[in-house]
N, C-alpha and C positions, 0 to 999 in steps of 0.2 A: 504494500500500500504506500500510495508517496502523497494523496490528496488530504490536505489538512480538512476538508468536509467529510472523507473518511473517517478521519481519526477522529472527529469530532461528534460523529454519527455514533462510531462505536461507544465512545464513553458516555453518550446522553443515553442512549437507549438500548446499548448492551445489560452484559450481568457481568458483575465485577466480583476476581477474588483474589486475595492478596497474601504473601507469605512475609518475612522476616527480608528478604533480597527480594522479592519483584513482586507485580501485582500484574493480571491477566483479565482484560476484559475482552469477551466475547460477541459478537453477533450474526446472527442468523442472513444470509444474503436471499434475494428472491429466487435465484435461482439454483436449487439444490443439485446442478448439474455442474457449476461453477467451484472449482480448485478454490481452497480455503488459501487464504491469503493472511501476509502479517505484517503488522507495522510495529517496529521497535523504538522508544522511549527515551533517552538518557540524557537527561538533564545536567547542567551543570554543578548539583549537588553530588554526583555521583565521582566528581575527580576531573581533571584535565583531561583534554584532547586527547591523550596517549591511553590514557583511565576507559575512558568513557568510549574509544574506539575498541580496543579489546574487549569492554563488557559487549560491544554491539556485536562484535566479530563471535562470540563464543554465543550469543543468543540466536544468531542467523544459524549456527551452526548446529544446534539444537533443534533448530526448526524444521532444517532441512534432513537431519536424523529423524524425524517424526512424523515430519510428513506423510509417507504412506500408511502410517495409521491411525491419520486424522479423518474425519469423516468430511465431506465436502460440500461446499456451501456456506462454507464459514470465514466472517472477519475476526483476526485476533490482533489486539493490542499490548504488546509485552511492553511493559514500563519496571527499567531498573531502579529501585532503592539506593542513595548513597551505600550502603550495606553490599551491594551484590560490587561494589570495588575491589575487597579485599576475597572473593567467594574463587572457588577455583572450579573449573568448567564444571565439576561431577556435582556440586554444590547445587550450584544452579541447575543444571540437567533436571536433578533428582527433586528439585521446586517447584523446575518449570511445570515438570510432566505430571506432578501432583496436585496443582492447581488445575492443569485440564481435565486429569481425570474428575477433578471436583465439578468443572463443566459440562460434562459429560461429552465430549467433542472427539473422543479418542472412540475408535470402533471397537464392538468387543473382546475380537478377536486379541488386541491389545493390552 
């Protein structure tokens, strides 16, 4: 997702859940035929340019490990916590993926 009415969509009218390192809000697209999609988060609370590119690079990359067993039709908003600075990939992985199970956005097979 790169449209800030995206992002803005999701967090007005998604479902939001949040851990210690990041917070995950969901929403539903019209079209359930359409590849879930994701927009990443990282504010200037979370650390400098060098900080806050690494935490993006290790959440894309999580995304893209999961992808095939996210179910499709879905917008997702991952927003890093100053917290997920010092978190190390497996950290976050293990958050990210337990906040969508709490969405239910992961297929079951998963």
């Amino acid at each position: 997702m790169r449209l800030t009415a995206e992002f803005a969509l999701v967090r007005k009218r998604g479902k939001l859940v949040q851990g210690p390192l990041i917070r995950v809000s969901v929403l539903k697209t019209s079209s359930a035929d359409e590849p879930t999609r994701i927009g990443i988060v990282t504010s200037k609370k979370v650390g400098g340019a060098v900080v806050r590119n690494r935490v993006r690079r290790r959440l894309r990359e999580i995304f893209r490990l999961a992808k095939p067993d996210l179910n499709p039709g879905w917008m997702v908003v991952t927003s890093a916590k100053s917290a997920a600075a010092g978190a190390s990939f497996e950290e976050l992985r293990e958050e990210w993926l337990l906040l969508v199970r709490r969405l239910s956005i992961l297929r079951v097979s998963a």
